[in-house]
N, CA, C and O atoms as CSV, one atom per row, in Angstrom:
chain,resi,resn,atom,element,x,y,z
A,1,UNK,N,N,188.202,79.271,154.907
A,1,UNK,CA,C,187.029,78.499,154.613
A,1,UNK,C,C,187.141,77.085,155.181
A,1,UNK,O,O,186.137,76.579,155.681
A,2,UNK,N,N,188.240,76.445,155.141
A,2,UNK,CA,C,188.519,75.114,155.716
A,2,UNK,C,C,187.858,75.337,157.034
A,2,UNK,O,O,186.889,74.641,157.335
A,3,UNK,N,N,188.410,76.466,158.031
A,3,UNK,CA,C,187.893,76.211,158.995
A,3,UNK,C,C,186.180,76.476,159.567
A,3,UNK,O,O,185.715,76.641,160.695
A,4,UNK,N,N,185.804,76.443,158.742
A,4,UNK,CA,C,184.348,76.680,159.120
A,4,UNK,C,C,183.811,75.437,158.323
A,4,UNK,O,O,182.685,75.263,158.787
A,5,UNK,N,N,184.108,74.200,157.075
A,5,UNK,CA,C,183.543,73.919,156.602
A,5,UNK,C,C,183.927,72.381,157.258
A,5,UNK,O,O,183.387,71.277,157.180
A,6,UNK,N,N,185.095,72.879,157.913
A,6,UNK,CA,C,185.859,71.544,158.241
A,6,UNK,C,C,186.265,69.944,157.027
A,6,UNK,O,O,186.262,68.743,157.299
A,7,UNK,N,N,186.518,70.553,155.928
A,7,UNK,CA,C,186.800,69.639,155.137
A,7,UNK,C,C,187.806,68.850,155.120
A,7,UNK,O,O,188.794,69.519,155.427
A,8,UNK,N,N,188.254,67.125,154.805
A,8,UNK,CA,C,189.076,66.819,154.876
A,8,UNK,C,C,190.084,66.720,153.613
A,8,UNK,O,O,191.000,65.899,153.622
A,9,UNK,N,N,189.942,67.297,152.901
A,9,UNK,CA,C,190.802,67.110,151.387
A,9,UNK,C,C,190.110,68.756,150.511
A,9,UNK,O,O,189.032,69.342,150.410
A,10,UNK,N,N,191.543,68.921,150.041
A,10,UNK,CA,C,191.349,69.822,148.966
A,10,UNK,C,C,191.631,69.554,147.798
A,10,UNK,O,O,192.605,68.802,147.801
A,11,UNK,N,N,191.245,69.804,146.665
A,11,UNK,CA,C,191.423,69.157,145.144
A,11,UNK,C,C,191.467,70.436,144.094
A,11,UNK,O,O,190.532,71.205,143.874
A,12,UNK,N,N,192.503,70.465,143.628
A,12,UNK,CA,C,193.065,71.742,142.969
A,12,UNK,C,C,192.709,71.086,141.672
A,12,UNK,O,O,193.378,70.160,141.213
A,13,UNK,N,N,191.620,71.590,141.072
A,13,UNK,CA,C,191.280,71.688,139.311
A,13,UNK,C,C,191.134,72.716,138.540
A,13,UNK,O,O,191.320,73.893,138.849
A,14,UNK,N,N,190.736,72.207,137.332
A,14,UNK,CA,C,190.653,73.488,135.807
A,14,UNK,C,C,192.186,73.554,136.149
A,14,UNK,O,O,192.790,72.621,136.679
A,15,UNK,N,N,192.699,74.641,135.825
A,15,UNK,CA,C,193.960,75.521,135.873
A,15,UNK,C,C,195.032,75.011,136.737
A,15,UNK,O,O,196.142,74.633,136.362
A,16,UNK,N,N,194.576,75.043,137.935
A,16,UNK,CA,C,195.325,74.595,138.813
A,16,UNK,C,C,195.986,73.145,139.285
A,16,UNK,O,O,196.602,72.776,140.285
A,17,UNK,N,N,195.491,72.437,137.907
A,17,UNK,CA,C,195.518,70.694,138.456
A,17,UNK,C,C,196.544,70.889,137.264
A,17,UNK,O,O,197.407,70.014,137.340
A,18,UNK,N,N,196.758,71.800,136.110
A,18,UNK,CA,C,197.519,71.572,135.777
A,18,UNK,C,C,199.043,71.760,136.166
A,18,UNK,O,O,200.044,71.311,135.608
A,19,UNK,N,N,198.879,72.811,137.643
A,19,UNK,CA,C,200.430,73.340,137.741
A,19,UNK,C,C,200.421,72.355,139.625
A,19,UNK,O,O,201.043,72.760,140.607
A,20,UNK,N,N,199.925,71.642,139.599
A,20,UNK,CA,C,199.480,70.807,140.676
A,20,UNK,C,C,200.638,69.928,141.427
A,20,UNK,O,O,200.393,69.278,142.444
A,21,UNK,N,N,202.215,69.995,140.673
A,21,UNK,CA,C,203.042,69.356,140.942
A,21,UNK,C,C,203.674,70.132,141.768
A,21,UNK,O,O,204.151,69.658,142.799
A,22,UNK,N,N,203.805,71.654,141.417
A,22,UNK,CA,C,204.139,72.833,142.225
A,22,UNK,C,C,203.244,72.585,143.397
A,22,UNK,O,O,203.748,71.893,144.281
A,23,UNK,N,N,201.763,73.094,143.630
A,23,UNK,CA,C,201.010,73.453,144.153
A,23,UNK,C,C,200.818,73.120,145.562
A,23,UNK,O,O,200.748,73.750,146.617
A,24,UNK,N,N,200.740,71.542,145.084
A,24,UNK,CA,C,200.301,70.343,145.981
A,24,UNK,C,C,200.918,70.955,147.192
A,24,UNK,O,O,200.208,71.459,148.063
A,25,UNK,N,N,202.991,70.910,147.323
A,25,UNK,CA,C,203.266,71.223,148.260
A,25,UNK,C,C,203.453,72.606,149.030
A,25,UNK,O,O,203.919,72.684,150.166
A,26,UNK,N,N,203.065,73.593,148.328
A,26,UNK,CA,C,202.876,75.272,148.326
A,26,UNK,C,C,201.658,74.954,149.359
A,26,UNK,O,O,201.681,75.158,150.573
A,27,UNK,N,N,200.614,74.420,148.617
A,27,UNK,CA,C,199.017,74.550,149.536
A,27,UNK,C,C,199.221,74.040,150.810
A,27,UNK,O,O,198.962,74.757,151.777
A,28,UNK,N,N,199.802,72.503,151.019
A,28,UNK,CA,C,199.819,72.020,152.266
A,28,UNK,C,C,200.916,72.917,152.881
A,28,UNK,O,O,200.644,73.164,154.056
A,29,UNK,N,N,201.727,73.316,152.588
A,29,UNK,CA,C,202.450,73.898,153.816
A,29,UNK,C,C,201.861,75.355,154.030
A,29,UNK,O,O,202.385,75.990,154.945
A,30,UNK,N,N,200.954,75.909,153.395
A,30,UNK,CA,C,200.019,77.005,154.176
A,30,UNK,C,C,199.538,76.549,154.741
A,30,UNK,O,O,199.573,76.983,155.892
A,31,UNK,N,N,198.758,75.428,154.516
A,31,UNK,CA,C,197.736,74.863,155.267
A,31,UNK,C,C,198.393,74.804,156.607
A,31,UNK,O,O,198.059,75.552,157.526
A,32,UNK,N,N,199.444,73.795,156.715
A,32,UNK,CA,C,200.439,74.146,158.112
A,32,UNK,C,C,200.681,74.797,158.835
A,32,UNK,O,O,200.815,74.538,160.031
A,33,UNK,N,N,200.840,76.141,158.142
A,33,UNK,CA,C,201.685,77.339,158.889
A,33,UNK,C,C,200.330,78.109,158.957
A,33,UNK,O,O,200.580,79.094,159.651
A,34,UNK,N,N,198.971,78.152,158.567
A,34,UNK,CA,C,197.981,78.841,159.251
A,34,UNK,C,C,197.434,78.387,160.297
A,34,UNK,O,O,196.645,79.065,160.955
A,35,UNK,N,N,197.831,76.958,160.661
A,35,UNK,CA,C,197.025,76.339,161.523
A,35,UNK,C,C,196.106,75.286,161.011
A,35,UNK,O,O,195.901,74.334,161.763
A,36,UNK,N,N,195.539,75.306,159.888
A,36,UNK,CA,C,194.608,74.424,159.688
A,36,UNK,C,C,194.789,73.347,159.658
A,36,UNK,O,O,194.005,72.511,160.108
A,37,UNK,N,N,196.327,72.999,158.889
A,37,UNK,CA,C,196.321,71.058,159.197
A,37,UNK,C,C,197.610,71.342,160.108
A,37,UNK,O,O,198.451,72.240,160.083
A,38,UNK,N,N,197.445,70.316,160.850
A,38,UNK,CA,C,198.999,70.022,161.658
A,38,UNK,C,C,199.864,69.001,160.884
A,38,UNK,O,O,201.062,69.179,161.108
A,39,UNK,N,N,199.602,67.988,160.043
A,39,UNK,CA,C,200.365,67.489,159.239
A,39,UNK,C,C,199.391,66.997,158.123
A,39,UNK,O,O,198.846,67.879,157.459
A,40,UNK,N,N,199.090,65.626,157.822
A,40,UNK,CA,C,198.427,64.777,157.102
A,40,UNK,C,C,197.023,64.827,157.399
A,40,UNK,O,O,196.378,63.789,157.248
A,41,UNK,N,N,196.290,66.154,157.905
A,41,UNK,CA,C,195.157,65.846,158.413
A,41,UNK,C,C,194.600,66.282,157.236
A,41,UNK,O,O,193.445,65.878,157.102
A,42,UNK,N,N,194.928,66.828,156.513
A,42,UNK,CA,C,194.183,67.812,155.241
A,42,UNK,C,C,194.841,67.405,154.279
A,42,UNK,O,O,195.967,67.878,154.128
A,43,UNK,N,N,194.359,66.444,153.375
A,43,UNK,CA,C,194.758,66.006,151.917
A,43,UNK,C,C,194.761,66.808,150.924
A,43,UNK,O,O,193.609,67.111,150.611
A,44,UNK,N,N,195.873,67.485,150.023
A,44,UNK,CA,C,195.871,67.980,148.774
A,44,UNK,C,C,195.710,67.552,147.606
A,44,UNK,O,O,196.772,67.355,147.016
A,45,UNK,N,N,194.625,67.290,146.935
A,45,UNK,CA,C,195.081,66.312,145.806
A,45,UNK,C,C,194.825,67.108,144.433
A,45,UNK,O,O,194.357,68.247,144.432
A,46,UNK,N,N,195.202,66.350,143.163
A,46,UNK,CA,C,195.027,67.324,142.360
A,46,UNK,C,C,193.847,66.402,141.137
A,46,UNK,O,O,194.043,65.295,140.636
A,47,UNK,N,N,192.790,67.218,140.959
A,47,UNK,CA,C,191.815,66.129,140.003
A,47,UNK,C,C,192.151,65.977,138.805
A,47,UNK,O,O,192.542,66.972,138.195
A,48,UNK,N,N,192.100,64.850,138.222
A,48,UNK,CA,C,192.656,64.111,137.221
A,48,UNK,C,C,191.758,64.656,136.492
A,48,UNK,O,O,192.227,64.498,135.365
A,49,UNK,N,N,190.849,65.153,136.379
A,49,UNK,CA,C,190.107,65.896,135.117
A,49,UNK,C,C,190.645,67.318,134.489
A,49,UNK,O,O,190.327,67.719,133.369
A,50,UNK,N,N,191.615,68.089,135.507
A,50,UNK,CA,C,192.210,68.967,134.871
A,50,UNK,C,C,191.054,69.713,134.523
A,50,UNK,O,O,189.966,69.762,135.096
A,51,UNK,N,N,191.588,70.480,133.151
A,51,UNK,CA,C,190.565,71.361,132.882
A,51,UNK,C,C,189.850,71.382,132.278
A,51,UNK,O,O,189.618,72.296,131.486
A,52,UNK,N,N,189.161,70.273,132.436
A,52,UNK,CA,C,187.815,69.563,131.536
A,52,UNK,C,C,186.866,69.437,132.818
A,52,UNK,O,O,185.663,69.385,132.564
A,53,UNK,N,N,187.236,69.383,134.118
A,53,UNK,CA,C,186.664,69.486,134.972
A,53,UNK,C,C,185.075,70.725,134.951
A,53,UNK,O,O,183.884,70.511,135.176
A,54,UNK,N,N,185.708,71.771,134.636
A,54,UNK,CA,C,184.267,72.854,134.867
A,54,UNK,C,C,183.585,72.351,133.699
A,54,UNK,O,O,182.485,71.858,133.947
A,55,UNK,N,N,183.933,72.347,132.544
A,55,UNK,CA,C,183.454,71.666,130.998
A,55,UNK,C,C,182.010,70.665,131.761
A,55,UNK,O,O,180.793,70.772,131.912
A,56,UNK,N,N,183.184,69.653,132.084
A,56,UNK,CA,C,181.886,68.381,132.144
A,56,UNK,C,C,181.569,68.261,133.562
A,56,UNK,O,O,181.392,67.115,133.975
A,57,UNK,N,N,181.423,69.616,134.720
A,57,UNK,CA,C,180.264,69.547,135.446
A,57,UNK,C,C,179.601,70.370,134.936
A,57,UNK,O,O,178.380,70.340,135.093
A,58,UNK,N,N,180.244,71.405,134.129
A,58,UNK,CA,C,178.565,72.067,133.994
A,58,UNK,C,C,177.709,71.371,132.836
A,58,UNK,O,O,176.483,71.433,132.734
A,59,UNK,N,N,178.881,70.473,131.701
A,59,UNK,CA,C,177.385,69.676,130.996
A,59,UNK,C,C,176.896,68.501,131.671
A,59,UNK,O,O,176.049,67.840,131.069
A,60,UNK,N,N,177.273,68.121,132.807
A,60,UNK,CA,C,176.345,67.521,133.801
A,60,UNK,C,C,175.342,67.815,134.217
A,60,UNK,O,O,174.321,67.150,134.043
A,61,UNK,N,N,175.406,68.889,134.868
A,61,UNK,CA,C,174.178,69.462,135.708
A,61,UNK,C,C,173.173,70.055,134.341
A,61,UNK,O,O,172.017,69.632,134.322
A,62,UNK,N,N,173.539,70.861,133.402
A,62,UNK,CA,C,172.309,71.287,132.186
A,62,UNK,C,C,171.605,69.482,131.898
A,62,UNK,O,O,170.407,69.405,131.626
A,63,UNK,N,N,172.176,68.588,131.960
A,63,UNK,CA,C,171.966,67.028,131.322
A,63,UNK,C,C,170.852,66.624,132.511
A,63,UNK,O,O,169.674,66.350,132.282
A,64,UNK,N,N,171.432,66.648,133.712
A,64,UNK,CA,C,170.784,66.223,134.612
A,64,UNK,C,C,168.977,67.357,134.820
A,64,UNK,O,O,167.823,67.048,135.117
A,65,UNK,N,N,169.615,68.554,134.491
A,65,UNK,CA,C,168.161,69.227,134.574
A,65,UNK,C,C,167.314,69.049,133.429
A,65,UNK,O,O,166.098,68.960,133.599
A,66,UNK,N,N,167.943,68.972,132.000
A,66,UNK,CA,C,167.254,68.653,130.930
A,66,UNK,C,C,166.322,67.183,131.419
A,66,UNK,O,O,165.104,67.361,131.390
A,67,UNK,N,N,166.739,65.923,131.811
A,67,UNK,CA,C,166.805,64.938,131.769
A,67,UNK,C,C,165.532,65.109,132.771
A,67,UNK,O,O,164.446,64.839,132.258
A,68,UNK,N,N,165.522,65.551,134.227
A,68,UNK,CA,C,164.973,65.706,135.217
A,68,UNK,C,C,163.622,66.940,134.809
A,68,UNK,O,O,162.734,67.123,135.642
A,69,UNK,N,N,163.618,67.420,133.973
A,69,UNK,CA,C,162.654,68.233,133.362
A,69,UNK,C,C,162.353,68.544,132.101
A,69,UNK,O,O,162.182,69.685,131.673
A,70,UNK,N,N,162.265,67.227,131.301
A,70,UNK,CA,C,162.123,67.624,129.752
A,70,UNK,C,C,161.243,68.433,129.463
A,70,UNK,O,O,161.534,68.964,128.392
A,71,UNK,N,N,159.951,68.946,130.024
A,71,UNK,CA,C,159.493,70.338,129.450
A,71,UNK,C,C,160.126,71.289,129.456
A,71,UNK,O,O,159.682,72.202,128.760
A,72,UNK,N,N,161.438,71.551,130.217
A,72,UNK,CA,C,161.765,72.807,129.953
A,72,UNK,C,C,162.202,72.842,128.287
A,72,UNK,O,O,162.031,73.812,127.548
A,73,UNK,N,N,162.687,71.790,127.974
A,73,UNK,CA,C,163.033,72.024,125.978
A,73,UNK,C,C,161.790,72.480,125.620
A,73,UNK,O,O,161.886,73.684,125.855
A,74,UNK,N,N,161.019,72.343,125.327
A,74,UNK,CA,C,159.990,72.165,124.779
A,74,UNK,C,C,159.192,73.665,125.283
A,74,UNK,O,O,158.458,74.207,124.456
A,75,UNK,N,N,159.407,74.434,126.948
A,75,UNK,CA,C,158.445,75.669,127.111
A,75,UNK,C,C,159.325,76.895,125.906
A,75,UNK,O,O,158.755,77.795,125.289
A,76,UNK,N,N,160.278,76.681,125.872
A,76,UNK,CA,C,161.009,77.571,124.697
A,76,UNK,C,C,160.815,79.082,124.735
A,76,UNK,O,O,161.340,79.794,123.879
């Protein structure tokens, strides 16, 4: 997927940010050995939200659509 989306950073969350100390260097050196980064071109990082991450985007986005369409409360 990197290579079609051409991204410069990957960010390992939920689950994975917790075992992220492992990870970090597991991911970049695939990344290496498939070709996709040649060294530092592709950042691994791990999000500090952990696994509260899916939690509070998805009560983001219901907030943001509630917010952005208060009739929908209300068509019921």
């Amino acid at each position: 997927m990197l290579h079609v989306v051409d991204v410069g950073t990957v960010v390992l969350g939920g689950s994975y940010a917790e075992l992220g100390s492992w990870l970090v260097p597991a991911v970049h050196a695939e990344l290496v050995r498939r070709g996709v980064s040649t060294g530092p071109d592709v950042a691994v990082l791990v999000s500090p939200h952990g696994r509260a991450a899916t939690v509070t985007g998805t009560a983001r986005a219901v907030a943001d659509r509630v917010l952005g369409e208060p009739d929908l409360l209300l068509a019921g």
